[in-house]
DRENROTI-485784 format. One line per field, with one value per residue (C-alpha): residue in three letters; chain; x, y, z. Coordinates in nm, 2 decimals, always signed. Layout:
code = (Ala:...)
unit = (A:...)
xx = (X:...)
yy = (Y:...)
zz = (Z:...)
//
This chain:
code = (Unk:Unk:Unk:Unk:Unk:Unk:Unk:Unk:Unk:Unk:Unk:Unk:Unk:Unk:Unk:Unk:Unk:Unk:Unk:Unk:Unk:Unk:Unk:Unk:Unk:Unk:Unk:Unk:Unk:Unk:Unk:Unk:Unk:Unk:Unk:Unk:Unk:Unk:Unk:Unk:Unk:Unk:Unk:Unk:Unk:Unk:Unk:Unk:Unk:Unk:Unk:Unk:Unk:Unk:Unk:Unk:Unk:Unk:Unk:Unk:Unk:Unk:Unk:Unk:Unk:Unk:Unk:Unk:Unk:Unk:Unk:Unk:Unk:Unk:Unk:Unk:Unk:Unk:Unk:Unk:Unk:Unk:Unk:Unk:Unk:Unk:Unk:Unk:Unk:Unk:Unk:Unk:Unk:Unk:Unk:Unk:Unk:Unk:Unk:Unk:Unk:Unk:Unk:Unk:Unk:Unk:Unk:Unk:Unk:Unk:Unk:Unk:Unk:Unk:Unk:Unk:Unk:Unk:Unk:Unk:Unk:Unk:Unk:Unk:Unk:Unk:Unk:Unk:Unk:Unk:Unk:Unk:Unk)
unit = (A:A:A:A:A:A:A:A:A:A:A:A:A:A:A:A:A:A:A:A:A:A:A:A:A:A:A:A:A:A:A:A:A:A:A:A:A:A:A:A:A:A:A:A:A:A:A:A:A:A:A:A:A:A:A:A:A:A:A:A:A:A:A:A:A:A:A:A:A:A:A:A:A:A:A:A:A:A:A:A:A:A:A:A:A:A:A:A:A:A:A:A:A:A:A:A:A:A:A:A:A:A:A:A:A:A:A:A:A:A:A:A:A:A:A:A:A:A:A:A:A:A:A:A:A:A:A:A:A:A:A:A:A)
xx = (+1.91:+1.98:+1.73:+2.05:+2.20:+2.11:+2.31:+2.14:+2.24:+2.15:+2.04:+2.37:+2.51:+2.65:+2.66:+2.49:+2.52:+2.25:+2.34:+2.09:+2.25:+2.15:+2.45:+2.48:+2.37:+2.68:+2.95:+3.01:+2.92:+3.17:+3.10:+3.28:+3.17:+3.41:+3.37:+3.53:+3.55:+3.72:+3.99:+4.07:+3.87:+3.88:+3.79:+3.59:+3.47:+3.53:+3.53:+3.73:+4.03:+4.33:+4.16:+4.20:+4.00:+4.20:+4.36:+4.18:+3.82:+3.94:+3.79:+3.53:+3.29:+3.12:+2.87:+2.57:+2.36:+2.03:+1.73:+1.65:+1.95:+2.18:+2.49:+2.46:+2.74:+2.72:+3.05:+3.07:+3.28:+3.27:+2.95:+3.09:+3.43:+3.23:+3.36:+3.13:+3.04:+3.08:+3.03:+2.91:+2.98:+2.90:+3.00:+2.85:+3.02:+3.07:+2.78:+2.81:+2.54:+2.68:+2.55:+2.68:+2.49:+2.63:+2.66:+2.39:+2.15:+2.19:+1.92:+1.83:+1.71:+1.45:+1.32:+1.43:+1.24:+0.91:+0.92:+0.80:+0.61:+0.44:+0.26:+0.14:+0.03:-0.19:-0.35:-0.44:-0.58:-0.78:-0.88:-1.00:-1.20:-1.38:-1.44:-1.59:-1.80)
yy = (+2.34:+2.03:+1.73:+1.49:+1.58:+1.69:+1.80:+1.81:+1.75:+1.46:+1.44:+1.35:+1.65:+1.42:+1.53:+1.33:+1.38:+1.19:+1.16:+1.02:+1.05:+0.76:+0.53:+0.44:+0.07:-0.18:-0.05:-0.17:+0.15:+0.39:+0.68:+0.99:+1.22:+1.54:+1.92:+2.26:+2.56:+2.84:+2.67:+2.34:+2.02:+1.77:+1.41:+1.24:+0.91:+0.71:+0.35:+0.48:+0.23:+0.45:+0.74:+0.80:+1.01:+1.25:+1.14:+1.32:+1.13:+0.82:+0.69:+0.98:+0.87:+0.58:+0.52:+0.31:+0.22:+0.42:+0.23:+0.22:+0.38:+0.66:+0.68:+0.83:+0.91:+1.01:+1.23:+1.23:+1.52:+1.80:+2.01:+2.24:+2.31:+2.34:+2.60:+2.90:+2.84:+2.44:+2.29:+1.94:+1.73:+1.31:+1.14:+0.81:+0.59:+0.93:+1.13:+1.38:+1.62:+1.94:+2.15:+2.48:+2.56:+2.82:+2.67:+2.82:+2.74:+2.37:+2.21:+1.91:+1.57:+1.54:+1.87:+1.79:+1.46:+1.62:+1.89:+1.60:+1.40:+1.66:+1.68:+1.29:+1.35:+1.65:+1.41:+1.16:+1.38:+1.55:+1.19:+1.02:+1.37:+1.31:+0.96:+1.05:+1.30)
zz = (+2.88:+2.69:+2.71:+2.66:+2.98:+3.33:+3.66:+3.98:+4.32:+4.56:+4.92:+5.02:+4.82:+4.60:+4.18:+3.99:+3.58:+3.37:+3.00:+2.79:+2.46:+2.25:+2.17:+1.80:+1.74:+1.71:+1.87:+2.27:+2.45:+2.59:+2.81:+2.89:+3.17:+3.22:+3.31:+3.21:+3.34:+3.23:+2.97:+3.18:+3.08:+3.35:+3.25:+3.62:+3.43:+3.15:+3.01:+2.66:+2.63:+2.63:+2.82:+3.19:+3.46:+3.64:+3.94:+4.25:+4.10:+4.06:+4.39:+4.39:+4.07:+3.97:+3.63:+3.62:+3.32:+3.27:+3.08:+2.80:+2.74:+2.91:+3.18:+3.51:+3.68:+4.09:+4.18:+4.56:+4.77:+4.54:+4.58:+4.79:+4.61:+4.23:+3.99:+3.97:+3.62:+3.48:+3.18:+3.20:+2.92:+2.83:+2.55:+2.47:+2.19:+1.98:+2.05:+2.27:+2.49:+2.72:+2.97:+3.13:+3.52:+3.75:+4.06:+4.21:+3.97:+4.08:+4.16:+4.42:+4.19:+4.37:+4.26:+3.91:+3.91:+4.13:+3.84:+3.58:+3.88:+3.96:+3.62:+3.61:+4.01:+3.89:+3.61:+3.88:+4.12:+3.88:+3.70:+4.11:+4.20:+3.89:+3.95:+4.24:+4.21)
//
């Protein structure tokens, strides 16, 4: 598990990648999202002059800024079709985070995001019951 990167799935069954490698200061950011599996490394996003995605994403991906720092790229149409065993990789001017998840190990975002939730919930229930008692 890398704290750089996460996969999970949306509602919609759509991919979404969250890289939150920390770009180096000075240098316009660029962002890199691709996937391997086996030898084949498959470039779905990317903003690097002189670098293209590969043709059957091209309408299928889209990247949004994360704050305070971070890309997130949503892939839409390819849950279902996933290698058994991907590696996810970002790059974000230079630095780079990667993840390997067996497709079934995938999990919804919401359950990703409830799994940190869940913790600051807990605090607050605990912190109004002893209020008032």
């Amino acid at each position: 598990k890398s704290d750089f990167i996460s996969v999970c799935i949306e509602d919609d069954r759509d991919l979404r990648v969250d890289c939150l490698v920390e770009p180096k200061l000075s240098r316009i950011n660029s962002y890199e999202f691709s996937w391997s599996s086996g030898s084949k490394e498959a470039v779905i996003n990317t903003n690097v002059s002189g670098a293209a995605s590969e043709p059957q994403f091209r309408d299928k991906s889209y990247v949004e800024e994360l704050e305070p720092h971070g890309y997130r790229m949503t892939l839409t149409g390819y849950t279902e079709t996933l290698p058994h065993n991907t590696t996810y990789m970002c790059k974000i001017s230079g630095n780079s985070a990667t993840i390997t998840i067996e497709r079934d190990l995938l999990l919804p975002c919401s359950a990703v995001i409830l799994k940190t939730s869940c913790i600051w919930v807990m605090g607050l229930l605990i912190l109004f019951q002893q209020m008032h008692h």
